[in-house]
Residue, then its C-alpha position, 0 to 999 in steps of 0.5 A: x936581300x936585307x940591303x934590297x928591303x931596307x933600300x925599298x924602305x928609305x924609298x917608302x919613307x917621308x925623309x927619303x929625300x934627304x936621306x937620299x942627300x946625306x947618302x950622297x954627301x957621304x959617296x955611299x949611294x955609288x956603294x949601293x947603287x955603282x951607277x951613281x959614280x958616272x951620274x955624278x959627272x953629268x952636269x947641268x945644261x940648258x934643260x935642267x938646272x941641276x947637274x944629273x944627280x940633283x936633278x934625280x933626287x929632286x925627281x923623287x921629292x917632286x914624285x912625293x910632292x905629287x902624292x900629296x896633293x893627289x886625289x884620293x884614288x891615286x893615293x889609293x893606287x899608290x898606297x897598294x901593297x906592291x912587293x914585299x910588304x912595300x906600298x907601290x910609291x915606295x917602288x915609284x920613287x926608286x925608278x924617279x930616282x933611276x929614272x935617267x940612269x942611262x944618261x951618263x953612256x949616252x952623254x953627247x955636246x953638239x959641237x955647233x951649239x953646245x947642246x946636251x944630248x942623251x939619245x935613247x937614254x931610256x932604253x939604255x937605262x933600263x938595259x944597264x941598271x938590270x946587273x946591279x938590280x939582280x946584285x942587289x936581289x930584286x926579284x924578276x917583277x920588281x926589275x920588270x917594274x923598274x925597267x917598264x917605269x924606266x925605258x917609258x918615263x917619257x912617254x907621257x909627256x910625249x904623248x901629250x905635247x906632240x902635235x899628234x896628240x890624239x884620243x887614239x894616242x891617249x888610249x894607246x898609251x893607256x893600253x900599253x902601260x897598263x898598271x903603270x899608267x899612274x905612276x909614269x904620269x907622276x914620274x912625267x909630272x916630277x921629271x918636268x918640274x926637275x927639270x928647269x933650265x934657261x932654255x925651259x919656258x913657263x909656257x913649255x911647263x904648263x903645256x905640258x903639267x895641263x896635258x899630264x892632268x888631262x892624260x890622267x883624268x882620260x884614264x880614270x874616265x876610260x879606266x873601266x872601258x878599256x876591256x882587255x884586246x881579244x887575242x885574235x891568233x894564238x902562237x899554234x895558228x901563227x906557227x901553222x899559218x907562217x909554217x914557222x917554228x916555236x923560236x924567238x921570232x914566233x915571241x917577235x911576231x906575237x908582239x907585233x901583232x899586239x901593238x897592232x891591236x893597240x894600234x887599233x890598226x888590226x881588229x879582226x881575224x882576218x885583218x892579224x893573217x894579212x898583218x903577219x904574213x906582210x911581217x918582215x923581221 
C-alpha cells in the first residue's frame, strides 16, 4: 500500500514527468509497472513520433499542460480529493501514462503497407493492467476508474471527428462517461497532441483539438440537464416478464436496456418490454 500512495504521489506532483524519465532510464518503471517491458518495444510509426513509452509520458506532460491552462471549473474537478487523500488529476495522469498499455498484445504491421495497427487496444488494455493494479494494491474503485479512463480513452475523439457527430452522439457520451466526462476529454486532448507523426496533418489536429474544446463547452451547457435516466424496469419485472432467473444474463440484459436509454432508442415502459423481449444473448 505504501508503494501504491507513494506511485499516486509521483503522479500528483509538478515534476511527475521527469520523474517519470528518470525511473525509465534506470529500467525501474517495469519494476512497478511489468508492462512497461513490452511497451518499451513498441516503436514509432507513422501516427506517432514517439516510440510507445515516450509517446505515454509525454500523454502525462501534455494532461498537466491542459490543467494549466484550464478553466477555472475543470481545475476545480480536477483538484477534487479522489482516493486517499489524492486530488483527482493525480489519477488522471496515472491512466495517460496507461492509457495505451494494451498496445504491445496487440501489435500488428500490414504487409502491404507497413502500417501499425493496434485493434481493440483499449479494451485489452483495461483487461491486462487490472493483476498488476491489484499487485500493487489499488482499491476496486481506484481500478474501476483506471479501466473506465482506459477502455474509452478514444472516445472522445471518436466522437467529435466522426461524420456522425451529432448533439444526440454528444449526449450519449456525456451520459455514458458520467464523472469521467472531463478527464477522458483532457486525456483525448493529451493523447492527440502525443501523437504527431508523418501521416498526422495540421488539419487532423485542429479538427480534432476544436471538437474536444466544443465537446466540453456541451457538457458544461448540458451539465445540469442531464437529470439521471428513469429506471423503466427493475431485474423482478425483467425475471418475471422473461421467465428467467437471477443469473449473469439478467446483469447482461440490464445493461443493455440502459444503453438503450442512453440511446434515446427506448423511452417509456412499454418501449423497455418490447426491447427485452427482441434481446438475443
Amino acid at each position: 500500500e505504501r508503494v501504491n500512495l507513494e506511485l499516486i504521489k509521483l503522479f500528483g506532483g509538478q515534476n511527475a514527468v521527469e520523474a517519470l524519465h528518470s525511473l525509465n532510464d534506470f529500467s525501474l518503471l517495469e519494476i512497478l509497472i511489468p508492462e512497461v517491458a513490452e511497451m518499451k518495444k513498441v516503436p514509432k510509426n507513422s501516427h506517432h513520433h514517439l516510440d510507445l513509452i515516450e509517446h505515454s509520458i509525454e500523454t502525462v506532460k501534455q494532461v498537466q499542460c491542459f490543467y494549466d491552462k484550464a478553466a477555472k471549473e475543470v481545475k476545480d474537478h480536477c483538484d477534487k480529493e479522489f482516493f486517499c487523500g489524492q486530488k483527482r488529476l493525480a489519477y488522471l495522469k496515472l491512466a495517460a501514462f496507461l492509457h495505451d498499455v494494451g498496445k504491445p498484445s496487440t501489435w500488428q504491421i500490414e504487409p502491404s503497407s507497413g502500417r501499425h495497427r493496434f485493434i481493440m487496444h483499449d479494451s485489452e488494455g483495461a483487461k491486462l493492467i487490472v493483476p498488476t493494479l491489484k499487485n500493487l494494491k489499488f482499491s476496486k474503485k481506484q481500478i474501476a476508474y483506471l479501466q473506465k479512463m482506459i477502455k474509452n480513452h478514444i472516445y472522445p475523439s471518436g466522437v467529435v471527428t466522426s461524420d456522425d457527430s451529432s448533439e444526440k452522439a454528444y449526449l450519449r457520451f456525456y451520459r455514458k462517461m458520467e464523472d469521467e466526462v472531463i478527464d477522458l476529454i483532457a486525456l483525448a486532448y493529451a493523447d492527440r497532441l502525443s501523437a504527431l507523426g508523418p501521416d498526422i496533418t495540421q488539419e487532423m489536429i485542429d479538427k480534432n483539438l476544436n471538437g474536444l474544446d466544443n465537446l466540453l463547452k456541451g457538457y458544461f451547457e448540458q451539465k445540469n440537464k442531464l437529470a439521471p435516466l428513469p429506471k423503466l424496469l427493475d431485474g423482478k419485472e425483467i425475471m418475471e416478464i422473461l421467465q428467467i432467473p437471477a443469473s449473469p444474463v439478467l446483469g447482461q440484459i440490464i445493461h443493455k436496456l440502459q444503453e438503450a436509454q442512453i440511446a434515446s432508442e427506448v423511452n417509456t415502459k412499454d418501449e423497455a418490454i418490447a426491447f427485452i423481449k427482441k434481446i438475443t444473448l
